[in-house]
N, C-alpha and C positions, 0 to 999 in steps of 0.2 A: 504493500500500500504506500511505503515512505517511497520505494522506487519509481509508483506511477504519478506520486504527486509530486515528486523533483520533475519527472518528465516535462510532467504537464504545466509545470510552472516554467521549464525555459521553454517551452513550446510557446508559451502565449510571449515570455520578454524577446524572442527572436519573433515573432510574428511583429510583436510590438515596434522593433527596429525597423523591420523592413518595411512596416504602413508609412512608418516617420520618414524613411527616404525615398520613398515612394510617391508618398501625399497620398492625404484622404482628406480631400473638403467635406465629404457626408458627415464627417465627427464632430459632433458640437461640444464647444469647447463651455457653454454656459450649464452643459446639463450632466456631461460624462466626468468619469475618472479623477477627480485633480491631478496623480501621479503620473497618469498616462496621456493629461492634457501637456502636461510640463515635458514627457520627455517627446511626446511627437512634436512638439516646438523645440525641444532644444540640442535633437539628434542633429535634424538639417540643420539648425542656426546654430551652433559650436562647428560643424562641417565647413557652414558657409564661411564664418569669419577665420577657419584656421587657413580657407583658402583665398581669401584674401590677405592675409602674414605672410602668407607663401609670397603672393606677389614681390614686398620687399625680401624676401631671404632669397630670391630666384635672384635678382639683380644683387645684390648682396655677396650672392655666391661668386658669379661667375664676374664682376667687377674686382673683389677682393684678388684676383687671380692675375689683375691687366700688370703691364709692367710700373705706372704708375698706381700701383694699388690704395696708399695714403689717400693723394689727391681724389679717386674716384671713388674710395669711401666716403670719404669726406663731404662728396660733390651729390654724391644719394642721398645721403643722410640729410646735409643740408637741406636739398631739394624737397624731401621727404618731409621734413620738420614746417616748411612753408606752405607744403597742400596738407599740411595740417587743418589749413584755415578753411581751403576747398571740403574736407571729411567734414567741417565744422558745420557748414555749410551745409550740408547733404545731409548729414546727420541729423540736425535739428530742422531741417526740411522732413528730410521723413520720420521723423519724430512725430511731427504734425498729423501728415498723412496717417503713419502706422494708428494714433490715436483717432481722427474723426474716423477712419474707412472701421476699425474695429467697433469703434461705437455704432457705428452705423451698420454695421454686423452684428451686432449682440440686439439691436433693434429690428432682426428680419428685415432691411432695408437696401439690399445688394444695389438697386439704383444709385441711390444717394452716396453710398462709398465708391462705385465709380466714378461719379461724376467730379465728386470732391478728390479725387488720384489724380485724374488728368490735369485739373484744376493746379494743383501742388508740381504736375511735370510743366506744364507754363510755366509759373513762375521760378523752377529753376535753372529753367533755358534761357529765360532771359537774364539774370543774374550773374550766370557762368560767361554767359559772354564776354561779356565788361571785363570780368577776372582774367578768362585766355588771355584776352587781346593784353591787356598788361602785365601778365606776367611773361608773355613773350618779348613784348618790348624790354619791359627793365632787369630780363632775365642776370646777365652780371651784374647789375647795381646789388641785386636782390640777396647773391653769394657774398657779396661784399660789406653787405650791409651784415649779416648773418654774421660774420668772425673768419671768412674763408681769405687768404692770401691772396695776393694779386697772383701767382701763377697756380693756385688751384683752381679760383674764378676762371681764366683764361679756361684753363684745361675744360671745364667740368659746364661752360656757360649753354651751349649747345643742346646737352644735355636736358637741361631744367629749361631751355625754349619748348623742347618737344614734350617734358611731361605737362610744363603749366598750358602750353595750348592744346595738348588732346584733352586737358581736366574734362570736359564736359563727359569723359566717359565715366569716371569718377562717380559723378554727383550722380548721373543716371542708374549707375550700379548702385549705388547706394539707395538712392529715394525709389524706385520703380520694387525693388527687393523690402522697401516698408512697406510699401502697397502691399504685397502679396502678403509678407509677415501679419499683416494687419484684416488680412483677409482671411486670417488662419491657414495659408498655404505658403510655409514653410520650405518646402521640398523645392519649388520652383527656385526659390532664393538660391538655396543652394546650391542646387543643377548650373544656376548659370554663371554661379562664381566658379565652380570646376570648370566647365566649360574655355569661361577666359583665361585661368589658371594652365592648363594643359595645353592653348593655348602659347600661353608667355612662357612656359618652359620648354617647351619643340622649338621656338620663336628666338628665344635670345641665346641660344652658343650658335643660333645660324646666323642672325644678324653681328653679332659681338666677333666671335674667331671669323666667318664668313665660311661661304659653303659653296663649291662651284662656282658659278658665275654668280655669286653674290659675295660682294666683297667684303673684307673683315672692318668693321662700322668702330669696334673697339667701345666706350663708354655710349655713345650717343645709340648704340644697335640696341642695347639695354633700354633707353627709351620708345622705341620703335618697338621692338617687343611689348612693352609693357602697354603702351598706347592702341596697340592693334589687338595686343588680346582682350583688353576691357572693352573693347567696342564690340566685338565678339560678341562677348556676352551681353550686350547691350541689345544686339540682335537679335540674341536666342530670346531675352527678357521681352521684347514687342513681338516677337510672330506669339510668345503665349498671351500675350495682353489682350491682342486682337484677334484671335484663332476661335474665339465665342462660344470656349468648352468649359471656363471656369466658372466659381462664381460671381466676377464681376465678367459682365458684358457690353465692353467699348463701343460706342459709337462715334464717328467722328463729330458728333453737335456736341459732343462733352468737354472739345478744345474750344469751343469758341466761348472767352475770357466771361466769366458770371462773377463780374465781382463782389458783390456778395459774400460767395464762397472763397474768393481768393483774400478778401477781407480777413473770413474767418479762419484762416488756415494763416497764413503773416499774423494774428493774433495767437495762434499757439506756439509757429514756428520762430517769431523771432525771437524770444527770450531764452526757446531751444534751440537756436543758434548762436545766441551769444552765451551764452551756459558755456557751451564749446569750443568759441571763438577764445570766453577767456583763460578754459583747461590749455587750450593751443598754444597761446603767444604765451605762456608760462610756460611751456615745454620749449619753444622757439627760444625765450629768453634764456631757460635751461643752457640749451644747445651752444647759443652765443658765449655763456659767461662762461663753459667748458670749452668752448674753443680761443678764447683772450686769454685763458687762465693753463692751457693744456697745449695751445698748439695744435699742430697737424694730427700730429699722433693721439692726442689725446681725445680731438674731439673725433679722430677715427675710431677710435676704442670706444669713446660714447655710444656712438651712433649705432655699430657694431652689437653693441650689448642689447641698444634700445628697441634695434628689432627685434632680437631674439623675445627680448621680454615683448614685446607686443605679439609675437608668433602666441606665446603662451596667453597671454592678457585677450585678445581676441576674440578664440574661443570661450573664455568664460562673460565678455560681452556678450555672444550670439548666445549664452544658455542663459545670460540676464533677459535678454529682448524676451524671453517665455513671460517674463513676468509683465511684460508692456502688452503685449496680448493679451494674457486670460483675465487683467486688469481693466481693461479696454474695455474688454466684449460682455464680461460679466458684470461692470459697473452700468455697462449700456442693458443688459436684461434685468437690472435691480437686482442683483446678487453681491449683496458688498463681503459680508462675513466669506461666501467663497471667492471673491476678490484676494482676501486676507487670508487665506488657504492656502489659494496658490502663490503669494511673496514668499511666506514661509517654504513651502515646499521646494521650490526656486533657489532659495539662499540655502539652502540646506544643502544640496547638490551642491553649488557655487563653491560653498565653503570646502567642500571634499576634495572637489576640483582644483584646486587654487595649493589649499595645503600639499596635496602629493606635487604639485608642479614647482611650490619652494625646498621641498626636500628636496627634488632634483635639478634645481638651479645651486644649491649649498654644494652638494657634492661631485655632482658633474660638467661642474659650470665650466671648467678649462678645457674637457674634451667639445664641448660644445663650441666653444668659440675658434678650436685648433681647426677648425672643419673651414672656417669663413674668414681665416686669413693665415696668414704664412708669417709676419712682423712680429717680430717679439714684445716690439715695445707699443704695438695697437693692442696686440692679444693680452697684456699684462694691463692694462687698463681697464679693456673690456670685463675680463674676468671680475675683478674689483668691483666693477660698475654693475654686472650684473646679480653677482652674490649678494650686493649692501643694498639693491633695490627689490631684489623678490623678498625681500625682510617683510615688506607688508603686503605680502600678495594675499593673504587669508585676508585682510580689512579692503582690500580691493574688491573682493570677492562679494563682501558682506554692502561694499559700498555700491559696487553696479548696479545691485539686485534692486537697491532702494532708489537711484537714478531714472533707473529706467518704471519703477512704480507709477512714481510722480511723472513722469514722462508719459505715460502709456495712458494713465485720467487724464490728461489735458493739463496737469500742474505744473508747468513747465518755468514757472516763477523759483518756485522754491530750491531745486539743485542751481539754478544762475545764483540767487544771491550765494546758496552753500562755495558753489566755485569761485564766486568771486572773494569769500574772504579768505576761504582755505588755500585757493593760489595766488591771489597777488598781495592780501593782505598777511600773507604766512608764510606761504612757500618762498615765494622770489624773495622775499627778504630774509629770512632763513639761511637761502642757499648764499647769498650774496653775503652775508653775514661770516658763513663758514667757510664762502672760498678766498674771500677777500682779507676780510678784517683778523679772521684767526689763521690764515693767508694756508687753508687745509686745499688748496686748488679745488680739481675736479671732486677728490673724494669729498670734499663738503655740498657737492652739490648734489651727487649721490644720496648723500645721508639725507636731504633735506626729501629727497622723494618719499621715502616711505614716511616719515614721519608728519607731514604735511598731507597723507591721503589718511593717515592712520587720523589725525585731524578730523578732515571730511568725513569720513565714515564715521565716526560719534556722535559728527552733530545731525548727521541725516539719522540716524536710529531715533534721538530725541524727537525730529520733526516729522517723521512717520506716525511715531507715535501719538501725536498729537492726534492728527486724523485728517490736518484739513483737504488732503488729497481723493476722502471719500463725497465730500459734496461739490467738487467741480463739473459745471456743466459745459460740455461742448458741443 
């Protein structure tokens, strides 16, 4: 009997896996399972964001390799640290979406969360423009302004032309993949992040070394890669949007601008865009005060490290976003108590996930980084860098789940002001504190990371608790 009911218990968590990477829109996430709402959202979304990490660790890898390795660390990283601003952007854009289209899901109302998606893709086409076009232009200003050397800028400027003008693949990857999250179809999110990932990894040792009559691109093939596989997936993401098998069903009159709606959506999104914009320019300022204070080496070691930890950090973003859906959709059918079901069950996971991934940044942190570069004296920093910052990956973990809460009601107030004291009234002066004045360079800015989010996650536990994220209306 113990035999058939082990059976039949992984019988149903492998069934359970494969619905999750599957998709099943018929599962209501207002009425079924809590545990099984949580993991068929957080199978594909942990999938999705580790395959978006990948994108940086793809170029990462195979730049670490070039024979200016320094410089073209350096020149990603950087790069990387300023479409920060663009994630930011995208982010609290479909932040937006993910919240009305799910409310308007938990309301039997598949119209209206279409129309309010398309609504939310306007206004980030028109947005990202403006951004391309200048960050193409002031592409060297922008490495220089950053802490990069006049002959790394030189090297690396071309580069950060081609990633800040394809952005628009960016924001589309990110906002169109809320939609769907926010439609409870998880899986698709995912699919199209592999998609462009598999993509950009066949894509960049042929563009980068060169293949045949393709010639060896070197740092700039890395961008080319990278910009061609996110469109990719941009692609695969519109034939399902308008292919009128899901449960939203596009129509072209859904583009034509209803302001109203677009009102209403800039009213959720911009405070969850500057939530993010101000996590960003504190990670951007990170990056600068490690590159004045470290040099070449140092802020390649940073940078080095910061994907890594974002490879790991990701994933437990996409298993947070579980909790911006079941929050959404069941604060939209009048189910607040199982609202507060599924945080907890959410963070619960989080926290498991987060902990096994600081024990194996502690002890395996040097083989990891021995993989993504050859330099002794990038790889001795990174190591450092990465050990002293998974210190707080457990209160990361505990802190996502509650970001994306408040995010997922339409509270999108309350983690902006959290961010804004936790990083620029705490963090940046912190790290500035211990790189400078106790003159601890990069390693003080290191320290100030986890202690500075261990911060933020205390006070957001306090303001959870309070409640006021269960009576907002969207």
């Amino acid at each position: 009997m113990t035999k058939t009911s082990g059976t039949s218990t992984f019988t149903r968590i492998f069934s359970t896996i494969k619905t999750a990477i599957k998709g099943d829109e018929s599962f209501d996430f207002t009425t079924g399972s809590i545990k099984k709402a949580v993991i068929l959202l957080a199978i594909p979304m942990v999938l999705e964001m580790m395959m978006e990490s990948v994108f940086a660790l793809v170029d990462l890898y195979f730049v670490g390799h070039l024979e200016h390795s320094s410089y073209a660390i350096q020149t990603v990283g950087l790069t990387e640290s300023v479409i920060t601003i663009i994630y930011s952007l995208a982010i609290g854009i479909s932040m937006a979406a993910t919240a009305i289209v799910a409310r308007r899901i938990g309301e039997k109302d598949p119209v209206a969360a279409a129309k309010a998606g398309m609504q939310a893709i306007l206004i980030a086409a028109v947005i990202n423009t403006v951004i391309s076009v200048l960050g193409f232009v002031y592409a060297k200003d922008i490495l220089l302004l950053m802490g990069a050397s006049q002959e790394s800028a030189d090297y690396g400027v071309n580069f950060t032309r081609i990633m800040m003008g394809g952005s628009l693949g960016i924001m589309l990857l990110f906002l169109i993949n809320g939609i769907f999250r926010g439609a409870g179809n998880a899986a698709i999110a995912m699919k199209s992040l592999w998609l462009a990932n598999i993509c950009n990894i066949v894509l960049c040792p042929i563009f980068i070394n060169g293949l045949g009559p393709i010639p060896a691109f070197g740092l700039i093939g890395a961008a080319i890669a990278t910009t061609a596989g996110r469109s990719i997936g941009v692609l695969y993401q519109m034939y399902h949007l308008f292919n009128g098998r899901g449960i939203l069903k596009i129509i072209p009159s859904y583009f034509i601008p209803d302001f109203d709606q677009i009102k209403s959506i800039i009213k959720i999104a911009a405070p969850g865009v500057l939530q993010f914009v101000i996590a960003s320019c504190s990670w951007i300022f990170l990056a600068q005060l490690v590159a004045t204070t470290g040099g070449d080496h140092g802020s390649a070691g940073y940078q080095t490290a910061l994907r890594i930890m974002m490879f790991f950090i990701l994933p437990a973003w996409g298993l947070s976003n579980a909790a911006a859906t079941l929050v959404g959709q069941n604060l939209g059918a009048k189910q607040v108590e199982r609202a507060e079901k599924s945080v907890y069950t959410t963070a619960k996971y989080n926290v498991i996930f987060m902990a096994t991934i600081m024990i194996f940044c502690l002890f395996f942190g040097s083989y990891i980084i021995s993989f993504f570069t050859n330099d002794v004296l990038v790889k001795d920093i990174a190591v450092s860098a990465l050990q002293i910052m998974s210190l707080g990956y457990i209160f990361y973990g505990i802190g996502m789940v509650l970001i994306n809460t408040f995010n997922g009601a339409g509270d999108t107030w309350t983690p902006t002001w959290v961010n804004f004291f936790g990083f620029w009234l705490f963090q940046i002066p912190l790290a500035y504190l211990l790189a400078k004045y106790y003159k601890m360079g990069p390693t003080g800015v290191f320290m100030a990371v986890p202690i500075a989010e261990t911060a933020i996650t205390l006070a957001s536990i306090i303001l959870y608790k309070k409640g006021k994220w269960k009576a907002i209306e969207v």
